[in-house]
Backbone as CSV, one residue per row, in Angstrom:
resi,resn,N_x,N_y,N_z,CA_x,CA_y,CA_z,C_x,C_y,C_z
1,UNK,-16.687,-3.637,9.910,-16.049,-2.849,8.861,-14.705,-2.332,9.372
2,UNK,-13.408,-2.580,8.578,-12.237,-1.914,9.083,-12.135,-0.666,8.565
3,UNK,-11.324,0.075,9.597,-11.111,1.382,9.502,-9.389,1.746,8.972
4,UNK,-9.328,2.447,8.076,-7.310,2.563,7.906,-6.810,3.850,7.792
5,UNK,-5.571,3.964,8.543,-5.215,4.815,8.900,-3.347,4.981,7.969
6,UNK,-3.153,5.769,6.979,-1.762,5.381,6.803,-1.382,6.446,7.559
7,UNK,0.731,6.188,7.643,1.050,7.009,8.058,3.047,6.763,7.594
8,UNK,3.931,7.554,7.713,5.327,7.404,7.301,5.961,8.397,6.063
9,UNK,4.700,8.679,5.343,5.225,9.321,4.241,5.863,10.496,4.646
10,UNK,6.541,11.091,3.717,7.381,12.640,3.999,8.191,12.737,2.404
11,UNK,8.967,14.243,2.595,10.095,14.210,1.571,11.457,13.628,1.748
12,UNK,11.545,13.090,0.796,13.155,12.055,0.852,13.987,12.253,-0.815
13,UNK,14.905,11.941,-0.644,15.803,12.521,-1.970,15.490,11.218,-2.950
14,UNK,16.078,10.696,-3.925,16.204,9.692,-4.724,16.975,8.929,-4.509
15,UNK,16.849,7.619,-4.358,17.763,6.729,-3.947,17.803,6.261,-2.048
16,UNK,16.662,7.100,-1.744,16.183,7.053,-0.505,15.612,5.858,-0.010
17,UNK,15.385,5.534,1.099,14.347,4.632,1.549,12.843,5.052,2.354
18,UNK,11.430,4.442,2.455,10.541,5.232,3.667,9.935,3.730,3.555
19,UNK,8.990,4.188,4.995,8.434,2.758,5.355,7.103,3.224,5.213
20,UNK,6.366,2.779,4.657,4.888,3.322,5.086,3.676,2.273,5.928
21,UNK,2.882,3.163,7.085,2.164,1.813,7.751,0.482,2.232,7.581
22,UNK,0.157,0.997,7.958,-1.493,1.322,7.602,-2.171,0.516,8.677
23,UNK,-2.456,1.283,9.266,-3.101,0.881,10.939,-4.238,0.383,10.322
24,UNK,-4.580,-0.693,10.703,-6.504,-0.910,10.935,-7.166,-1.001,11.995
25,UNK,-8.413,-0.581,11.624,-8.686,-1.003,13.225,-10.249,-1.075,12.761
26,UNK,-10.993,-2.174,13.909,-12.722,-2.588,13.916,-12.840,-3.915,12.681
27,UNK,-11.426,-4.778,12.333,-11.478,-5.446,12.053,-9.960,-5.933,11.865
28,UNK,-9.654,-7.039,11.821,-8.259,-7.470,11.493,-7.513,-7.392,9.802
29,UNK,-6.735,-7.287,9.670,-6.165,-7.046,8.685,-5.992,-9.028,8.183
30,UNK,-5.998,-9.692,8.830,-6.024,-11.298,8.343,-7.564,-11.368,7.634
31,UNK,-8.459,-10.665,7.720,-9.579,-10.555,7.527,-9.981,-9.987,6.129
32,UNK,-8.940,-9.841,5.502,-9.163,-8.746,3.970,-7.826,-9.331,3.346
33,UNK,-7.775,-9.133,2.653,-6.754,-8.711,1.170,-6.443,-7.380,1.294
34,UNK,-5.234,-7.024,1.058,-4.818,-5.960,1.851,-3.998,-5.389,0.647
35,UNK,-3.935,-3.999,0.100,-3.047,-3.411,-1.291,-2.999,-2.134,-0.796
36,UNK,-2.093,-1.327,-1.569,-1.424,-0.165,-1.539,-1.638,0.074,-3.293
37,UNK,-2.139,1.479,-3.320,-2.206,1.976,-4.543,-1.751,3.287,-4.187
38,UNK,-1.547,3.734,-5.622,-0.917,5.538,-5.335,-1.663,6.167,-6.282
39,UNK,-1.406,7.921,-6.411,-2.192,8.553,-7.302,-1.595,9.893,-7.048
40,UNK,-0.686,10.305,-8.303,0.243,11.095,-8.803,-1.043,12.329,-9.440
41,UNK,-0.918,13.878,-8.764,-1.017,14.698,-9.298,-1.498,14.209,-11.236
42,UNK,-3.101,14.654,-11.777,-3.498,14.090,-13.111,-3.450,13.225,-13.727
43,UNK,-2.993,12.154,-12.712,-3.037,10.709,-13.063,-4.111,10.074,-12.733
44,UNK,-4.092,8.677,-13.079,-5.157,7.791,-12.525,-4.679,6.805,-11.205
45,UNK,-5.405,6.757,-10.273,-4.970,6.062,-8.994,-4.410,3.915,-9.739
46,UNK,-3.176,3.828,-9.617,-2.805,2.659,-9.714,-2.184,2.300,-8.539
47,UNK,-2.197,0.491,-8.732,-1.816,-0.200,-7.832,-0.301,-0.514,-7.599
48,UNK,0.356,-0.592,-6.617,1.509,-0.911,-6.171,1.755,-2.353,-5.683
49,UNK,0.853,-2.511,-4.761,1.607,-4.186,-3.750,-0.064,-4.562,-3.761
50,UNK,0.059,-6.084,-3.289,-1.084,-6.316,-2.554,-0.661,-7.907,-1.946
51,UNK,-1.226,-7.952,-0.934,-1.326,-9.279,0.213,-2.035,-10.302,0.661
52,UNK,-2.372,-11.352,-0.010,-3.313,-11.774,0.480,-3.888,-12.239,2.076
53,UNK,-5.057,-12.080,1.743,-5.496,-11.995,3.304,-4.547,-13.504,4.296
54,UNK,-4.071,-14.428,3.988,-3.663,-15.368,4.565,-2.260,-15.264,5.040
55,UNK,-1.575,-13.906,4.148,-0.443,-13.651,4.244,0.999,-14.347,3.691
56,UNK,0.430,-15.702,2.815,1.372,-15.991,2.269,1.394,-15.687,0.747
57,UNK,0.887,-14.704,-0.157,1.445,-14.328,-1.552,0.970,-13.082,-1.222
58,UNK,1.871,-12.853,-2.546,2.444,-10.822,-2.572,2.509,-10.969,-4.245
59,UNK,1.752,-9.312,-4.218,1.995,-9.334,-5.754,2.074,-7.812,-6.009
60,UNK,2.753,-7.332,-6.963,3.689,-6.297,-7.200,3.367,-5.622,-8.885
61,UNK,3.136,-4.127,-8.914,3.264,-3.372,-10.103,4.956,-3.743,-10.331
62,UNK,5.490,-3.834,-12.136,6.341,-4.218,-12.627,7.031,-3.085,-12.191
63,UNK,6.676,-1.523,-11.880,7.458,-0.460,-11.741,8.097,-0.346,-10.302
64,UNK,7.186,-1.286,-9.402,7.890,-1.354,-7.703,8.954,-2.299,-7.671
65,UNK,8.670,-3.486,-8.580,8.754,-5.099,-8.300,10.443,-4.971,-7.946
66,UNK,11.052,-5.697,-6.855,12.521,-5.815,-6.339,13.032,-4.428,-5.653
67,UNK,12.300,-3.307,-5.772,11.928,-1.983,-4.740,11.572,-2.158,-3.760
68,UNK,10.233,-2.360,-4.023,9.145,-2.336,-2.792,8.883,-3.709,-2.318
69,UNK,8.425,-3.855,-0.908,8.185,-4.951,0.014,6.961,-4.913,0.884
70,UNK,5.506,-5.275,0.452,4.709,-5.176,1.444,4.903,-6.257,2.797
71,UNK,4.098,-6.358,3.322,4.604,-7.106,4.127,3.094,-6.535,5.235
72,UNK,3.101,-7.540,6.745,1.742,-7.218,7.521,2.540,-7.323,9.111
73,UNK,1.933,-7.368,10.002,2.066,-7.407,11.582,0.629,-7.662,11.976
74,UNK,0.605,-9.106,11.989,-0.957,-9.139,12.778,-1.122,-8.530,14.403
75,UNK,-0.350,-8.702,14.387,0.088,-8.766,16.034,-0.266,-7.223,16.515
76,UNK,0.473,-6.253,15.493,-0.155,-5.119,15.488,-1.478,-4.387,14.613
77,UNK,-1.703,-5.449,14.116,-2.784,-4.939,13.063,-2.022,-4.244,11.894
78,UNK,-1.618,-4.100,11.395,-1.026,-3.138,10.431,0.082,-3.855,9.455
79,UNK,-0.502,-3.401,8.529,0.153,-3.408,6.678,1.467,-2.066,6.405
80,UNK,2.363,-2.546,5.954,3.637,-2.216,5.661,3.453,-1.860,4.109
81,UNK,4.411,-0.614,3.682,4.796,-0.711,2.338,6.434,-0.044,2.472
82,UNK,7.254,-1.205,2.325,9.063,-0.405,2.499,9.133,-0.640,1.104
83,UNK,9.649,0.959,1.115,10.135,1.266,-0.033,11.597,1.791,-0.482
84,UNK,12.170,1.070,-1.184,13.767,1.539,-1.053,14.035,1.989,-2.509
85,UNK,15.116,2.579,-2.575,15.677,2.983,-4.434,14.268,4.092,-5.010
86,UNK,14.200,4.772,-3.923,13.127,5.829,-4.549,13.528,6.320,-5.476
87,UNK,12.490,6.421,-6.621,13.097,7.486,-7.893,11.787,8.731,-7.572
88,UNK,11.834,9.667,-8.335,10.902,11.113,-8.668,9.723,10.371,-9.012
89,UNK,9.774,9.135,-9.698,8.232,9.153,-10.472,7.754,8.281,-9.375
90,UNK,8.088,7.801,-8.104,7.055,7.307,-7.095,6.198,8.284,-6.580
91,UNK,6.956,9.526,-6.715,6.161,10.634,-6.257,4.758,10.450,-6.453
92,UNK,3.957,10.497,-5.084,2.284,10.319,-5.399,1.564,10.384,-3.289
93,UNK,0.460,10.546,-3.783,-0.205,9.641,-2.794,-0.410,8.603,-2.901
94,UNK,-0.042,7.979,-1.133,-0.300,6.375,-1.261,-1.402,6.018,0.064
95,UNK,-2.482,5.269,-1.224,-3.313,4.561,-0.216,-2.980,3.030,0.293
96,UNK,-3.641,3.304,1.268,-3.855,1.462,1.961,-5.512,1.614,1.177
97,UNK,-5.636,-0.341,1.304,-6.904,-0.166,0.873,-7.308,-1.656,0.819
98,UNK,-8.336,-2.359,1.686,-8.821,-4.015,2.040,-9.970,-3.997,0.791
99,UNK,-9.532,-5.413,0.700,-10.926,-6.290,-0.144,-11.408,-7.233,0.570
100,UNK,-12.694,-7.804,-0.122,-13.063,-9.474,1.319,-12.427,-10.511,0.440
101,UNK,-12.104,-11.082,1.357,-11.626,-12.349,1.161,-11.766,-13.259,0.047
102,UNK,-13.231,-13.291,-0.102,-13.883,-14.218,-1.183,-13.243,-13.263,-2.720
103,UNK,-12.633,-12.224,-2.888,-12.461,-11.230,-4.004,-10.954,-11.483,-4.548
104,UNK,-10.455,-11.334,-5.875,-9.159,-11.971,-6.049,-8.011,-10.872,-5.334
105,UNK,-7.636,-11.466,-4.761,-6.338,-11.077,-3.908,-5.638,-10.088,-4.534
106,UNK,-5.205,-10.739,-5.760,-3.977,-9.793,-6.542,-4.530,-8.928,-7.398
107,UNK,-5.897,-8.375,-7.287,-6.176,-7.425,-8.444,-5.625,-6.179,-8.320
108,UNK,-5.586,-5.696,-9.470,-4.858,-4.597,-9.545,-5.616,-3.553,-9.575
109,UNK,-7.329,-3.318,-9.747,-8.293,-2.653,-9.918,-9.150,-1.892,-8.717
110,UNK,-8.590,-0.511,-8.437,-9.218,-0.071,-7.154,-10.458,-0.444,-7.075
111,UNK,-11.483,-0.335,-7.993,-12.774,-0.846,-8.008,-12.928,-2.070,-6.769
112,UNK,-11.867,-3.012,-7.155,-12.792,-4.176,-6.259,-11.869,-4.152,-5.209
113,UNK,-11.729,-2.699,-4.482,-11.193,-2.777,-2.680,-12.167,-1.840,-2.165
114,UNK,-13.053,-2.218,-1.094,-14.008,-1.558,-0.192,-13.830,-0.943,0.526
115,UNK,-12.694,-0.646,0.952,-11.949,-0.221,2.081,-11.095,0.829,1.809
116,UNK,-10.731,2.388,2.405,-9.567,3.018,1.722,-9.193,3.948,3.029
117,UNK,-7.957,4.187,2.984,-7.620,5.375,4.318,-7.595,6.473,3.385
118,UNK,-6.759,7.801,4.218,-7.357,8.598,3.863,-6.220,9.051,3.094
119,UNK,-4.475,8.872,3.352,-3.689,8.681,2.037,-2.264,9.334,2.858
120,UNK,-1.402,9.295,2.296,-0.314,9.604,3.145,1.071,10.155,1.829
121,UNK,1.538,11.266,1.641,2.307,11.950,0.413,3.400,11.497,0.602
122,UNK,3.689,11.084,-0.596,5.539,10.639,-0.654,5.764,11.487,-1.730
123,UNK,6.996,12.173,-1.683,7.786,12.717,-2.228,8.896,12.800,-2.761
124,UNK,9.456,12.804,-3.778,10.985,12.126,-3.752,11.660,13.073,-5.053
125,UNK,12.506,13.722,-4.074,13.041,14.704,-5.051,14.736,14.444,-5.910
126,UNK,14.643,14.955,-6.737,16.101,14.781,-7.629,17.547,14.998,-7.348
């Protein structure tokens, strides 16, 4: 079972950039399907990026898409979310969060990821 750890978030102005990382560990990150979702103060937790476990497709909420860049480091174990052209409404928590393999890669539905860290605040002020 992998374990995830995010970490990078902070406050940044609009029009900012942050990197966010998501350590795993007690299993490889080539080993899962790998996504980033967020969850804004009375909202519902939605999806941002996700990776498939093989590392060659990426798939993107229409509100990140040409923003944001997931991306992985096997080498270090760890899942990326760079985020550039911050606006106010990214404002949220952002999870990391693995699926198995056999599960569709690009879903957009926290439901089918088994896996979640514990969340890391981005902020992005006006």
């Amino acid at each position: 079972q992998v374990q995830l750890v995010e970490s990078g978030g902070g406050l940044v102005q609009a029009g900012d950039s942050l990197r966010l990382s998501c350590a795993a560990s007690g299993r490889t990150v080539s080993s899962y399907n790998m996504g980033w979702f967020r969850q804004a103060p009375g909202k519902e937790r939605e999806f941002v990026a996700a990776i498939r476990w093989s590392g060659g497709s990426t798939n993107y909420a229409d509100s990140v898409k040409g923003r944001f860049t997931i991306s992985r480091d096997k080498g270090k174990n760890t899942v990326y979310l760079q985020m550039n052209t911050l606006y106010p409404e990214d404002t949220a928590v952002y999870y990391c969060a693995a699926s198995p393999i056999g599960s569709r890669w690009q879903s957009v539905r926290p439901s089918e990821y088994d896996h979640w860290g514990q969340g890391t605040q981005v902020t992005v002020s006006s």
